[in-house]
C-alpha positions in Angstrom: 51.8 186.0 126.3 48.0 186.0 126.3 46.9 189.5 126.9 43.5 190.3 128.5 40.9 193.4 128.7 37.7 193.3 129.5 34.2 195.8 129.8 32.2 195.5 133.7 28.9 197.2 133.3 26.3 197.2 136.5 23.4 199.4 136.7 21.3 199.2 140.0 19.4 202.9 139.2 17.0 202.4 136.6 15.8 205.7 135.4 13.0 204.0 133.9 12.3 200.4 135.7 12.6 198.8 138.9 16.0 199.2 140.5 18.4 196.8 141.4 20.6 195.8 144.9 23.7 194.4 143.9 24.2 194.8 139.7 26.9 197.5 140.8 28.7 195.4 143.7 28.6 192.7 141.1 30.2 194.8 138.5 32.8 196.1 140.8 34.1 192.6 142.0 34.5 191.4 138.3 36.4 194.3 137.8 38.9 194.1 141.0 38.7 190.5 140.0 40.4 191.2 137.0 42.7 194.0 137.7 43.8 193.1 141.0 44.0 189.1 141.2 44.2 188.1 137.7 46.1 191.2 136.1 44.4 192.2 133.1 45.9 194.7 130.7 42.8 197.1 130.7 39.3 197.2 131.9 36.4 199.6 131.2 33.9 200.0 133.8 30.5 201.7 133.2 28.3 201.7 136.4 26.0 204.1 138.1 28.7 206.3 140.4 31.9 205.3 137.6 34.7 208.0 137.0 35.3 209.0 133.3 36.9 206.3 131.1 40.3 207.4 130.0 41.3 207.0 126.7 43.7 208.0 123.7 41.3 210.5 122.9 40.9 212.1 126.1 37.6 211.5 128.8 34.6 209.2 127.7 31.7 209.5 129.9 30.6 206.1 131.7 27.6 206.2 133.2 26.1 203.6 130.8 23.0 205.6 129.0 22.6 204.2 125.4 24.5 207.1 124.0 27.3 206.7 126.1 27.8 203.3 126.0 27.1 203.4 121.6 29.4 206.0 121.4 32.2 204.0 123.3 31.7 201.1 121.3 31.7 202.9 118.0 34.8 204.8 118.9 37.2 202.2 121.1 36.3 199.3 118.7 36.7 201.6 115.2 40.1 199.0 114.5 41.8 196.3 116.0 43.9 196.4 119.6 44.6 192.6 120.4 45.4 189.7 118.1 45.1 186.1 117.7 45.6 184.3 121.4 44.0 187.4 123.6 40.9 187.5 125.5 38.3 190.0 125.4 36.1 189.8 128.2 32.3 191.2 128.8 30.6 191.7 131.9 27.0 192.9 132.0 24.8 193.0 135.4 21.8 194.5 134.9 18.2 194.1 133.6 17.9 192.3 130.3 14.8 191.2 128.0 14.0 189.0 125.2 12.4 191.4 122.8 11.2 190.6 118.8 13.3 187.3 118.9 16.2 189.3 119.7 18.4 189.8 123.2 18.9 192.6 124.3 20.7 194.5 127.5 19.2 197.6 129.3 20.9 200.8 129.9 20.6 202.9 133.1 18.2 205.2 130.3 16.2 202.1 128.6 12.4 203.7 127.7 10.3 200.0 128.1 8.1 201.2 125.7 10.8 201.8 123.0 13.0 198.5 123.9 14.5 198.2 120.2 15.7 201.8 120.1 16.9 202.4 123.8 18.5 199.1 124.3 21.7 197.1 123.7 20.9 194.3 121.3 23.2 191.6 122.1 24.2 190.8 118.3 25.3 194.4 118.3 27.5 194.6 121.1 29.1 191.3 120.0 30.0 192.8 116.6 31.6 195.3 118.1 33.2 192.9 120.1 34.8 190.8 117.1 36.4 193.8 115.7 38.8 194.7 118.8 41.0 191.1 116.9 40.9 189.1 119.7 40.4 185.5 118.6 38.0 184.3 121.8 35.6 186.6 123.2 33.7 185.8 126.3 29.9 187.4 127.4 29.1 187.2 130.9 25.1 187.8 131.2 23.9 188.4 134.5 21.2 189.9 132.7 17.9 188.5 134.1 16.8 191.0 137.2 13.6 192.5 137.7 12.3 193.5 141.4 14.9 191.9 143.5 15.3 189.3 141.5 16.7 188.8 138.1 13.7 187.9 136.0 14.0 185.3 133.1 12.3 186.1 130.1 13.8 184.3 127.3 17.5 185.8 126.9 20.0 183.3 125.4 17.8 182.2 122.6 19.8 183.8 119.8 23.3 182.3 119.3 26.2 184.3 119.0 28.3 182.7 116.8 32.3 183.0 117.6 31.6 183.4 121.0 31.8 181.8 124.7 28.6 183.3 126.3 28.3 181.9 129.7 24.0 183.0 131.2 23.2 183.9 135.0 20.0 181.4 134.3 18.3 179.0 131.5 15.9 180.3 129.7 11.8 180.9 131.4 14.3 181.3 134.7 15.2 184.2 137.3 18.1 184.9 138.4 18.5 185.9 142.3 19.8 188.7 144.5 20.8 187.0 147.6 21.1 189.6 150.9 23.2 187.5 153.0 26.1 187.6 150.2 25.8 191.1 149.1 26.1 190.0 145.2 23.8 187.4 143.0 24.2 184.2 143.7 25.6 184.0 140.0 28.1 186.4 139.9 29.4 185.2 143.8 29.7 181.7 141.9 31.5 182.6 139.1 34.0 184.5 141.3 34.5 181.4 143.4 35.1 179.2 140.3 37.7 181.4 138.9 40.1 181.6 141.9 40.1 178.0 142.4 43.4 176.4 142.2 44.5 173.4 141.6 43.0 170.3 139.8 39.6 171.4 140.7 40.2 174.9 139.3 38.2 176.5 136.9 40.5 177.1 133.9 38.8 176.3 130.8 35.0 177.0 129.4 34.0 173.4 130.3 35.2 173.3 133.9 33.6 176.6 134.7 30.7 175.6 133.3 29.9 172.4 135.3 31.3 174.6 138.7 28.7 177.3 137.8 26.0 174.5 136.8 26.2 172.5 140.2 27.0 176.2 142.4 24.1 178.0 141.3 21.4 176.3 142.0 23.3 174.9 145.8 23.3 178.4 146.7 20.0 179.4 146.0 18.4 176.3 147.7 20.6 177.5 150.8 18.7 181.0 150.8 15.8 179.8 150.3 15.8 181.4 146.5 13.8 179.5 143.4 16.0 177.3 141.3 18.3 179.0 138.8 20.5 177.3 136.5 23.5 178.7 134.4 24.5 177.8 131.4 26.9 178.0 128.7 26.8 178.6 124.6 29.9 177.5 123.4 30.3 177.8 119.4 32.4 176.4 117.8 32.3 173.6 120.3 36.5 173.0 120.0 35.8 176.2 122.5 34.8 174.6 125.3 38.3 173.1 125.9 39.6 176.9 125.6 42.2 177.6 128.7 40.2 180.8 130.2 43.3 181.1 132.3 46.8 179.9 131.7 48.3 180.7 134.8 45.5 178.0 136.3 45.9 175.5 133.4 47.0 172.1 134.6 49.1 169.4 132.3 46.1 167.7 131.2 44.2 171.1 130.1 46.9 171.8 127.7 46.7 167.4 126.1 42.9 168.0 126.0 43.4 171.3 124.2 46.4 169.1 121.9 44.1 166.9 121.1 41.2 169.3 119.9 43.5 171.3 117.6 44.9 167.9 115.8 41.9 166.9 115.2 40.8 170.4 113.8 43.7 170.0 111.5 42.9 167.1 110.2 39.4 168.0 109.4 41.3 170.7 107.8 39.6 173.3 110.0 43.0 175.3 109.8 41.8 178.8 111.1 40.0 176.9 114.7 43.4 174.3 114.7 45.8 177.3 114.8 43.7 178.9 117.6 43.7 176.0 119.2 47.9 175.6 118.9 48.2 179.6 120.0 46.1 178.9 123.1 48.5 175.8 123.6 51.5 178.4 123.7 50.0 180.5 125.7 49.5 178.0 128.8 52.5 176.3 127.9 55.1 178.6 126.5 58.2 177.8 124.3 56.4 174.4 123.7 57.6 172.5 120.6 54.8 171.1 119.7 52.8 174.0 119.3 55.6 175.5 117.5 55.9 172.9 114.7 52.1 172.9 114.2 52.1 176.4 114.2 54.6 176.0 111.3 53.2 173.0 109.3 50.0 174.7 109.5 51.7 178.4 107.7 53.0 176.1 105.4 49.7 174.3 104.1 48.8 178.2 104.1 51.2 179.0 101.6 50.7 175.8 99.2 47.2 176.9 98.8 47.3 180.1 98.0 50.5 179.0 96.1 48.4 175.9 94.0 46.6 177.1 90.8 42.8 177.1 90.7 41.1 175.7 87.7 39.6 178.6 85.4 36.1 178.1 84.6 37.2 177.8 80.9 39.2 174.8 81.6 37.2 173.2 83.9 34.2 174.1 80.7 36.9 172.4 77.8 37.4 169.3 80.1 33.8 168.5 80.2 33.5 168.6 76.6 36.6 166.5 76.1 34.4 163.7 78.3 31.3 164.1 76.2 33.4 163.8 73.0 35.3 160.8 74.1 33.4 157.8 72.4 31.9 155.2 74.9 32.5 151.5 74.0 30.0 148.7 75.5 30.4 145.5 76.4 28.3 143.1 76.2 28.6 140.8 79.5 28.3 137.2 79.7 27.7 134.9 82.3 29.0 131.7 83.0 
């Protein structure tokens, strides 16, 4: 069974810049989203009012200064806690900044003059990320606010490989604040999209995508808000027919999601086609297909680790057995 856990941060009191209306409400409804309708296992929350963060270790402070927020990563993420077919899930709402060519997120304590050393470089965060041994991790970036708004200045332009990273806005955007719905527009559309049901619903990266795409950009036109578009970074690609959501997952998500991981195997891409046949079990347990892949594929495992590698001193005698061999020409006529 797929297991899920997630991170909500939302900062609305800036020490140090403008603050916000609704990063906190945003961050709160991802989080009830995910404990209370979808039933994840575990979900930290770091906001601006949070309670302490409980842990093996005893209380970790979550308001989300850089220190605090460093500290947790270094010490929750130190060795793995899911494995192949989980989900790890990141939620930031909050001011962000293209800085140096580099991404980065803004703690409640951010200095503006001191970006690289008071801020959370995305590349960072999602290094962290990778070692908590989830196979698919998934960034939520709401992180374009500035002055009621949530200003655009560049983040998503460094790609995080590994990674689903889904982005309030495009690039040279803002995204919005809107009054009237007490969130951002993004974050109230990306709620919407993930309790759909049915055929419509938004189950895998690609669906959500296009709902978020189309959503977006309705809502702000209705509030009279500047265009914002969403979009989605999806590498390796086979991602964006992951099931985000198997209790959601219809019969044809789980033959498009067949088809991606054959065809992963047969490029012998065995490490994606193996994630692929996991996330087919976990939408569609006990299934038999899955289950022989899974197996042919642990096989082809063992006969290559099992199949003996040419030493460079062979590999070295052969090619002098080819230079030694005498060559014999023919001379060829024409008729």
């Amino acid at each position: 069974m797929t297991r899920n856990w997630a991170i909500c941060i939302g900062i609305n009191d800036y020490y140090n810049l403008q603050p916000l209306q609704y990063a906190v409400q945003d961050a709160i409804a991802v989080r009830d989203f995910f404990l209370t309708t979808v039933k994840f296992e575990q979900v930290f929350y770091f906001a601006d009012d949070s309670p302490p963060i409980q842990t093996p270790r005893g209380e970790m402070r979550s308001l989300p200064t850089y220190a605090n927020l460093m500290h947790f990563f270094q010490k929750r993420f130190e060795k793995p806690f899911l494995e192949a077919g989980d989900n790890f899930w990141f939620f930031f709402a909050g001011h962000g900044e293209l800085h140096g060519g580099h991404d980065y997120l803004m703690p409640i304590d951010v200095a503006p003059g001191n970006i690289a050393g008071t801020a959370l470089r995305v590349s960072d965060v999602t290094t962290y990320l990778r070692n908590c041994g989830a196979d698919n991790t998934i960034l939520l970036l709401d992180a374009c606010r500035s002055q009621g708004r949530r200003q655009g200045t560049g983040l998503g332009t460094e790609e995080q490989q590994g990674m689903v990273t889904i982005y309030s806005c495009s690039p040279r955007e803002a995204s919005y604040e809107i009054e009237a719905l007490g969130h951002g527009s993004f974050t109230h559309a990306l709620l919407e999209g993930l309790t759909l049901q049915g055929e419509n619903n938004c189950a895998t990266v690609e669906r959500l995508n296009l709902h978020l795409r189309y959503q977006v950009p309705s809502l702000n036109a209705r509030y009279g808000k500047p265009k914002q578009t969403p979009y989605t970074a999806v590498e390796p690609l086979a991602k964006n027919y992951l099931i985000l959501l198997p209790e959601q997952a219809t019969v044809q998500d789980v033959l498009t999601l067949k088809l991606e991981a054959h065809e992963a195997e047969s490029n012998d891409q065995l490490d994606l086609a193996k994630q692929l046949w996991i996330r087919v079990l976990g939408a569609s347990r006990a299934d038999l297909q899955a289950i022989t892949a899974l197996e042919r594929i642990a096989l082809k495992r063992v006969r290559e680790l099992s199949s003996p590698k040419p030493t460079p001193s062979a590999v070295g005698q052969r090619s002098q057995e080819r230079a030694s061999t005498p060559v014999v020409e023919f001379e060829v006529a024409t008729l």
